[in-house]
N, C-alpha and C positions, 0 to 999 in steps of 0.2 A: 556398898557405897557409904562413905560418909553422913552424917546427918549436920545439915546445915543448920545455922542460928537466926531465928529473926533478928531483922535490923527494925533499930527504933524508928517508932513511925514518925520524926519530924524525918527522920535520913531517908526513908522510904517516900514522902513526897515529893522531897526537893528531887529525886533521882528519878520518880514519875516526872516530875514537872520537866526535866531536861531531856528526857526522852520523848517527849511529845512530837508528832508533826505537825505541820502549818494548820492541816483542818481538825486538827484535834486541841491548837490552841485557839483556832475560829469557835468553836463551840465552848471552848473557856470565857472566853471573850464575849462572846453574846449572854453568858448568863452574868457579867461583869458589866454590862452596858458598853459594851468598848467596841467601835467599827470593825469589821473583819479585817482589814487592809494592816491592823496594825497586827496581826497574826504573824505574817508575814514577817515585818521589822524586825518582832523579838527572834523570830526564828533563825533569820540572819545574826541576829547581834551573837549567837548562842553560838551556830552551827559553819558558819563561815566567820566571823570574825573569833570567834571563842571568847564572845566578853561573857562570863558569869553575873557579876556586879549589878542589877539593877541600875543605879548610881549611875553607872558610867554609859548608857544605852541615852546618846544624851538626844535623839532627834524623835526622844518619845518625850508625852506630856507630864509634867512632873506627879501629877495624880495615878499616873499609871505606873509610875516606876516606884512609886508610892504601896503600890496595891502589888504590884512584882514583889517588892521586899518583904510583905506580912507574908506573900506566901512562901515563906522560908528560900528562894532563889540564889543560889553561891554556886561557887565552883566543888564539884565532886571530889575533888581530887589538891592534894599540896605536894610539889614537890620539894623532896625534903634530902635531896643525892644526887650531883650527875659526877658519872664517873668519864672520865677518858681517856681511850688509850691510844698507842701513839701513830694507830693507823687511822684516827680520825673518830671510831668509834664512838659513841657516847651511850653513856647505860643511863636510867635516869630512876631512881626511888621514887614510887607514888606513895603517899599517905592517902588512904582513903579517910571515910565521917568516924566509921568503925574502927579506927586504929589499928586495920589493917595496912600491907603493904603488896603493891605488885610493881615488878619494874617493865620497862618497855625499853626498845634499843634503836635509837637513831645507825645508819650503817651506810655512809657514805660509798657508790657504787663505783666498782671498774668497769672498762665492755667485757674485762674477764669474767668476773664474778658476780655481775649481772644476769648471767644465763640461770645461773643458781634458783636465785628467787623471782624473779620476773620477765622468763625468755619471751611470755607474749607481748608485754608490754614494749622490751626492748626492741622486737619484731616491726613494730607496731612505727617507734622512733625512726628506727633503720631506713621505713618506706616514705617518711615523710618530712624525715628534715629535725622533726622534733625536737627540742631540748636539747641542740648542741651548745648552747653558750653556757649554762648550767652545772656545776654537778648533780647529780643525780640521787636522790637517798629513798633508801627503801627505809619502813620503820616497822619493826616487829612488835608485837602487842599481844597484852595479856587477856585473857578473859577468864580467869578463875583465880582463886586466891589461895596457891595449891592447887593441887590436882588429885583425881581419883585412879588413874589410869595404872597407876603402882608399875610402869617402865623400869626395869632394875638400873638402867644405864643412863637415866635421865634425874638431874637434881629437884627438878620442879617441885617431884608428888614425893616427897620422903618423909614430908609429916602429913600427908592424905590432901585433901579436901578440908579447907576452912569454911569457904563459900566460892559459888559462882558471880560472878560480877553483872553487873543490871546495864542495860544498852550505856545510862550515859558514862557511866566508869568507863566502857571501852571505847565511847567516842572519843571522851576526856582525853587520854592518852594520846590521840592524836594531834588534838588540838592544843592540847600545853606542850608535846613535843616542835609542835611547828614554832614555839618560838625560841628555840633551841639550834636553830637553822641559820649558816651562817650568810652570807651576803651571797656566793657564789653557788650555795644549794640552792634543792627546790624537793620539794615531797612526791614523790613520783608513784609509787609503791609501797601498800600494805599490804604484809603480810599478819596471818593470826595465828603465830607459830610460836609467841610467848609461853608464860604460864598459861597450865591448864589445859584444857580438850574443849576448842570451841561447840565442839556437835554434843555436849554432854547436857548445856543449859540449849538448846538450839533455840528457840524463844527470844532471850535474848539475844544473842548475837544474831538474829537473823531481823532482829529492830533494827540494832547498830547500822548493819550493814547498809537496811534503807535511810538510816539516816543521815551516813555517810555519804551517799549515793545520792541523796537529793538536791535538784539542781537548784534549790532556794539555798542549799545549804555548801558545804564543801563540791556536791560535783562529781564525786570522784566516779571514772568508769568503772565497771565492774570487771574490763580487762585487767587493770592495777593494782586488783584485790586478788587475794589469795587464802582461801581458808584449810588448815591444817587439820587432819585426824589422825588418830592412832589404826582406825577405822569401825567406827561406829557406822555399820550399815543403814538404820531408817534414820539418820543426821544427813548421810550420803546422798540419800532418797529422797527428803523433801529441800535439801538444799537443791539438789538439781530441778526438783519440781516447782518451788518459790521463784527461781531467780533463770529457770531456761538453760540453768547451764552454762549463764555468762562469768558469773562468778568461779574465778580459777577453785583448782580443787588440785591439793597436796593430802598426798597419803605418806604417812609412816610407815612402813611396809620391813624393812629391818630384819628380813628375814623369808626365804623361799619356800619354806616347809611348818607344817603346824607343831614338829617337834621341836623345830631353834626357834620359832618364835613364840609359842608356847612360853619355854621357858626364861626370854626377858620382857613380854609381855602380856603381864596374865589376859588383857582383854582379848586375847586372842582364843581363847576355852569359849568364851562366848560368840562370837562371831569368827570363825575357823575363815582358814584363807581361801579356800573355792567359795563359801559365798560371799566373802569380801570380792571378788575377783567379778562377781556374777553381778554383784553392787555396779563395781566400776565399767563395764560392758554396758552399761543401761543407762550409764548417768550419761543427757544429751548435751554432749560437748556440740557446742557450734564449730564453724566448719573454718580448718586448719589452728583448732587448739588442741592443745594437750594436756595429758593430766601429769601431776608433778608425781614424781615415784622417789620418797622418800628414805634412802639405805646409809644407816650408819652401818661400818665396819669397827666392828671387833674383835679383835686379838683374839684371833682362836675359838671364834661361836661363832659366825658367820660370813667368812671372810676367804674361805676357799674356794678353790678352783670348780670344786663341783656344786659351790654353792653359786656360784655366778653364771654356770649352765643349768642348773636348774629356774633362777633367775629368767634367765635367755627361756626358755619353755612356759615358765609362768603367765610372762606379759604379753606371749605372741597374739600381735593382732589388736595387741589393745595400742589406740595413739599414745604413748607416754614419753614425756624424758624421764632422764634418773640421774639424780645430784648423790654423789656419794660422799659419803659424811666421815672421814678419819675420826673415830670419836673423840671426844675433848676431855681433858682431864674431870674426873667428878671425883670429890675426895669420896671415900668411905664406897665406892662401887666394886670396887676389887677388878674392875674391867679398865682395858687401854686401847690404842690405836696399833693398828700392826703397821708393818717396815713402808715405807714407801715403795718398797719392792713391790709388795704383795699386795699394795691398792693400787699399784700401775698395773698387776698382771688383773686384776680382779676387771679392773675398766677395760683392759684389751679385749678381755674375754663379752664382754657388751657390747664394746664398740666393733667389733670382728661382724657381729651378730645382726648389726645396722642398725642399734639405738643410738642416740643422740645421749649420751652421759658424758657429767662434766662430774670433778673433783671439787667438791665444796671449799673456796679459801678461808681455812683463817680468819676471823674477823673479831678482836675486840674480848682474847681468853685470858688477855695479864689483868681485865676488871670481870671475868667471869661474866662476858656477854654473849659468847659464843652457844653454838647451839645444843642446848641441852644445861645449860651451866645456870639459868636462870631459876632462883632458889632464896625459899622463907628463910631468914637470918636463923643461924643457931640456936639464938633463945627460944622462938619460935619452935624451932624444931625438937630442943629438948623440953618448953612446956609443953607441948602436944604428945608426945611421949610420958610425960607422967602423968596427963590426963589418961592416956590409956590405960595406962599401968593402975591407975587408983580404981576406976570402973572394970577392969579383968575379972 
């Protein structure tokens, strides 16, 4: 694993300060002189409206917004890129305090390609009327700045692990994306399938996630969330043990056997696929959810006929769907997508079997938003590289 950098401690407060919850800024607040009730306010101003600004929290006492500003309070995050592509797409560059960068991806939804990233949620619509006037947008999001997970077929981790990202970087993203929304969206669906491996810092992301969740703040069900692994087993473990299991769970899975997956993903030496498998049988999904079953197909390493009946034998019995991934162009991977032939035969053979798998669409790869494409700019990637090379 990488070794991370401290961040300077004015950016480490302001990033403590934004991750707070309501009783954790009650207890700031009383040793401030300040009534409990205004806890509350700011926590809203933060976490459902997304005002950063001190300044602009205008229904607080000017003393207190006063006292907001010394302690260094801004927004986490500048966006500094949104790309668009012509299916609606939108990729967006964060600038973090550190002069790092992560992006996150707005992805306006079909009823087709809805099933993809949020069949519960859409489920959920289906029974009750929900959010027909709307479009729909799920948004992907990052928690790491780089990755460790060294996925051969994935742009993310190809200069490692910079840093893990602190709760309010990952809420940020949320929140500066929602004003990125056009009149006829609505934010429906988080996914944490950005940069990075959310179960790597789990600490973090699993603040995020309450603080996304909290009904002072955004709200959001923990049906409409989505946390992504490559499969980190005790990330698996106490996510289901934190959150009951309401919080969706995607697995990267990319692979039937510990020899093909093995070899495009090394974390698979450490956590081999029977007791990943023994993970997923334990984790308590409540009743009529599933767990996401994550398969990229690639051109000639995973992508046969007996690799999708071994597949079929793998998950028996476990509730899962499975979104299969054509992979997406990565330069410099040496790996591609096979024929549309041989991802239509690959799904017959699942679908024959009674899973529920859909063909992942397309979404958003002429700006390299697509899954797997989301990646530190090349300067980036070649100075991390002759940091290597100079410490070898």
């Amino acid at each position: 694993m990488n070794e991370e950098p401290e961040l300077p401690a004015e950016v480490a407060t302001n990033l403590a300060l934004l991750a707070r919850l309501p009783e954790e800024w009650e207890t700031a607040f009383a040793e401030l002189g300040e009534p409990k009730y205004r806890a509350r306010q700011v926590f809203r101003w933060l976490l459902r409206r997304g005002v950063f600004e001190p300044a602009q929290m205008s229904d607080l006492a000017l003393s207190l917004r006063e006292k907001l500003g010394n302690l260094g309070l801004r927004s986490p995050v500048e966006v500094t890129r949104v790309q668009r592509s012509q299916d609606g797409t939108r990729k967006l560059l964060l600038t973090l305090f550190d002069g790092g960068s992560v992006e996150c991806v707005l992805i306006p939804m079909t009823r087709l390609d809805a099933d993809a990233d949020a069949a519960a949620a859409v489920e959920d619509e289906t029974e009750t009327g929900e959010g027909e006037e709307k479009t729909k947008v799920t948004l992907c999001i990052s928690t790491q700045y780089g990755c460790a997970m060294g996925c051969r077929f994935c742009a993310s981790g190809r200069a490692g692990l910079l840093r893990g990202l602190k709760a309010a970087e990952i809420v940020a993203q949320v929140l500066v994306s929602k004003r990125y929304l056009e009149p006829h969206e609505d934010l429906k669906n988080l996914v944490f399938m950005g940069m990075g491996e959310p179960l790597h810092h789990y600490d973090e992301t699993a603040r995020a996630l309450r603080l996304l969740m909290h009904p002072e703040g955004l709200g959001m069900s923990p049906r409409r969330i989505t946390v992504s692994t490559v499969g980190l087993v005790p990330g698996i473990q106490k996510l289901g043990r934190d959150f009951d299991g309401k919080v969706g769970l995607a697995v990267s899975l990319h692979a039937p056997n510990d020899a093909v997956r093995s070899s495009i993903m090394p974390m698979n030496d450490r956590f081999p696929v029977a007791e990943l498998m023994r993970a997923l049988r334990a984790y308590p999904l409540p009743r009529r959810r599933r767990i996401t079953i994550e398969y990229t197909l690639i051109n000639g390493v995973n992508d046969a006929r007996e690799h999708a009946h071994e597949l079929v034998s793998l998950l028996r019995e476990l509730p899962v769907k499975i979104n299969l991934i054509p992979m997406n162009p990565v330069e410099g991977s040496g790996y591609g997508a096979p024929s549309t032939t041989r991802v239509t035969e690959f799904q017959r053979v699942l679908s024959a079997a009674g899973y529920s798998c859909f063909v992942r669409t397309r979404r958003g790869d002429e700006v390299d938003a697509a899954c797997g494409q989301l990646a530190l700019s090349p300067a980036v990637i070649e100075l991390r590289r002759r940091d290597k090379s100079s410490t070898a």
